[in-house]
N, C-alpha and C positions, 0 to 999 in steps of 0.2 A: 672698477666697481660697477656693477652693471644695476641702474637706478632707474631706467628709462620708465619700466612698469609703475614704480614708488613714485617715480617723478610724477605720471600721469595722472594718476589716484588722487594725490598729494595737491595735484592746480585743481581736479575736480571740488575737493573739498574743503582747497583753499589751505589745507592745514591746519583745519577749524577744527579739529578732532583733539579740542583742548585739555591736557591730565595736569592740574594743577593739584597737588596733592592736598593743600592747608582745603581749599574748595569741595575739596570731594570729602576732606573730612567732613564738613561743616554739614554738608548735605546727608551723611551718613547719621549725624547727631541728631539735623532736625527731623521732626516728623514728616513724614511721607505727603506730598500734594498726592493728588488722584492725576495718573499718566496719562498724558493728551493723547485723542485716537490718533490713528496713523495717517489719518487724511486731517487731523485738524490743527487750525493755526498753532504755529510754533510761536514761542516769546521773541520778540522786537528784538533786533540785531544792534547795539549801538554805532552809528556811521559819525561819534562828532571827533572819534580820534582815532590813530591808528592801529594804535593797539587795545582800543576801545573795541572796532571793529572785529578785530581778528579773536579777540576774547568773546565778547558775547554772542559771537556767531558760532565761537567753538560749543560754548556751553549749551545751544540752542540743539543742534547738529547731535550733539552726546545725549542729550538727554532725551533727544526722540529714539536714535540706535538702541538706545538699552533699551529704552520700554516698547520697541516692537521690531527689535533684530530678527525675531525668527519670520516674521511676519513678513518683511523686507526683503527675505532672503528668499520666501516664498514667492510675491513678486515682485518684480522688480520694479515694474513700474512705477509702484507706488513710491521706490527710493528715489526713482528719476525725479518725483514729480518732487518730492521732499526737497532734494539738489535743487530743482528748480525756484522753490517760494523761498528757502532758507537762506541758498549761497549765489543762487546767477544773479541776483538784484544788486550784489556786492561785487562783480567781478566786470571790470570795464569790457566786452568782448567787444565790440569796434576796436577801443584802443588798440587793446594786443592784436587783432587781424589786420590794423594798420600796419603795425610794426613785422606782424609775420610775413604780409605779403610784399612789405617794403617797397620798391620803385613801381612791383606789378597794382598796387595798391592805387596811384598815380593811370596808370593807362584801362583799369577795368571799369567798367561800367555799372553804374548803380547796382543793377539788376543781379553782375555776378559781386558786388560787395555784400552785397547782403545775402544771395544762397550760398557765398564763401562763410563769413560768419555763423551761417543756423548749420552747413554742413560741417564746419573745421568742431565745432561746441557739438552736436549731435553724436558726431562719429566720438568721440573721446565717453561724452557720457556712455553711449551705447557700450563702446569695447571696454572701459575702463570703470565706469561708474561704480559696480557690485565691489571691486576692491573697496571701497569704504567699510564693507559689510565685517571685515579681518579686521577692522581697528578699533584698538580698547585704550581706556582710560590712560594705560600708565606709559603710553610710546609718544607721547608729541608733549614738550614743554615751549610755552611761549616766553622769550628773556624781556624785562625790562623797555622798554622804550626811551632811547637818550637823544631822540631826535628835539628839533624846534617843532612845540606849539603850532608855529605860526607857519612853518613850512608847506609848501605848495606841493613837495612827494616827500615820499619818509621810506622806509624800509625798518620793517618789522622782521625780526632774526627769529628761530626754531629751534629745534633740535629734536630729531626724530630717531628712537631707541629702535633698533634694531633686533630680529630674533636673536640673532648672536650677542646681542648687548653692546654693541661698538654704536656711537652716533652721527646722525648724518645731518649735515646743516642744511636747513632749507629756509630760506629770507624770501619774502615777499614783499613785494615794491608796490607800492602805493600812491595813489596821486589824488588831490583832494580837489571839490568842483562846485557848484549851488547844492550837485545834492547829495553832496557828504563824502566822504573816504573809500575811494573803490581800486580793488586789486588789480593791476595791469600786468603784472612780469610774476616769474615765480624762478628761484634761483636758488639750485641744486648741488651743492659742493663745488659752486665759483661756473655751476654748467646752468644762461640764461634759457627758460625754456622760449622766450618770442625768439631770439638768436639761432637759436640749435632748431627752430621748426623754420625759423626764414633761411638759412643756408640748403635746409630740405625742399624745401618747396619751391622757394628760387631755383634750383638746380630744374627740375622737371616741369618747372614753368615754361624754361628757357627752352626745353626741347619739346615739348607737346602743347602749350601753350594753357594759360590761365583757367580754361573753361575745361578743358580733360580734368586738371586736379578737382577741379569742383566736382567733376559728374562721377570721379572714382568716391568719390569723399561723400556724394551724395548714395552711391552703390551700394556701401558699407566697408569701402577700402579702409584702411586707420591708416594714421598719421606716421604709423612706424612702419607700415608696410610702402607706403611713400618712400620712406627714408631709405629702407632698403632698396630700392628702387633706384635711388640716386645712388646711392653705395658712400652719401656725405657722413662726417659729424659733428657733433654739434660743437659750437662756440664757446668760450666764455660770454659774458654778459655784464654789460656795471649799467647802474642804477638811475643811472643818467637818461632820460630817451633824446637825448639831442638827433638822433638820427631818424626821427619816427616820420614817416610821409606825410606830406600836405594833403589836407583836406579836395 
């Protein structure tokens, strides 16, 4: 099943691209608010649980698409910047650039951790971002939450409908902190995406060394032309980070 694209789109947006149907009724029934401009704040994301989270960031995310899709598709930037205020506030990217860069994580230098992070998150918006713009209401359901309250990660499950109508499981792994519930993994039919981009990366670290991937990634290489590159793929994943680099 070739997911890599969906996959990508899918961690951009978090999978916040929420189609609850009883919701959408309720909103078809009530009267119409007046549609926030395309540059103006969106409604408050809830961070005090995890599938608090992943809900009202969906509902945040859908309700600016629809009222200025065409708009969005005109330019882009302003969807970039949309991703920016709505969803990257939510989405741990140290963590996962921890995890993605794994042991190289450990020997790189401030300087490349941090143009590793703004390039690894820049290059995926840049190539992958506009997929958001293809998704409607009735292709992502969020299940249930039977995790502990009180738990320090949780893992919120998906289900993403397909054109063909078959569905595709996508779980997002979470870990909670002072300041609230933020996304770190995103897990694609049992395929982790920090796993399957650290196998990539690792591989071309080892032969060109930590600061090449940076400056291909700062160029506007994507992360999938890396992988090609290596000629790896990707791993399973479980939901554990016991393996994640030290600080």
């Amino acid at each position: 099943m070739q997911v890599r694209t969906t996959e990508i789109a899918l961690l951009l947006s978090l999978g916040l691209m929420l189609a609850m149907p009883p919701a959408r009724a309720q909103a078809a029934a009530a009267p119409k608010a007046p549609a926030p401009a395309a540059g103006a704040s969106t409604s408050e994301v809830d961070v005090s649980g995890p599938y608090q989270l992943v809900q009202t960031a969906a509902n945040t995310m859908l309700m600016a698409l629809d009222a200025h899709r065409a708009q969005y598709r005109r330019d882009p930037a302003k969807l970039h910047a949309l991703i920016d205020r709505v969803l990257l506030p939510h989405f741990d990217t140290q963590f996962a650039a921890r995890l993605v860069l794994g042991r190289h994580w450990n020997t790189a230098t401030a300087d490349q951790r941090t143009r590793f992070i703004t390039a690894f998150y820049n290059s995926l918006l840049r190539n992958y971002g506009d997929a958001l713009l293809d998704f409607t209401a009735n292709q992502m359901r969020v299940l249930p939450y039977r995790g502990s309250p009180n738990a320090k990660y949780a893992t919120v499950d998906t289900r993403i409908r397909r054109s063909n109508g078959s569905l595709v499981s996508v779980n997002y792994n979470l870990k909670h902190d002072s300041a609230g519930w933020k996304v770190w993994d995103v897990v694609i039919e049992g395929i982790s995406y920090d796993k399957s981009f650290q196998q990539d990366f690792n591989e071309q670290i080892n032969r060109q060394g930590i600061e090449s991937v940076i400056k291909r990634l700062e160029h506007g290489a994507t992360p999938a032309a890396i992988q090609r590159t290596t000629g790896s793929s990707g791993t399973a994943g479980s939901p554990a980070p016991s393996g994640a680099a030290k600080h």
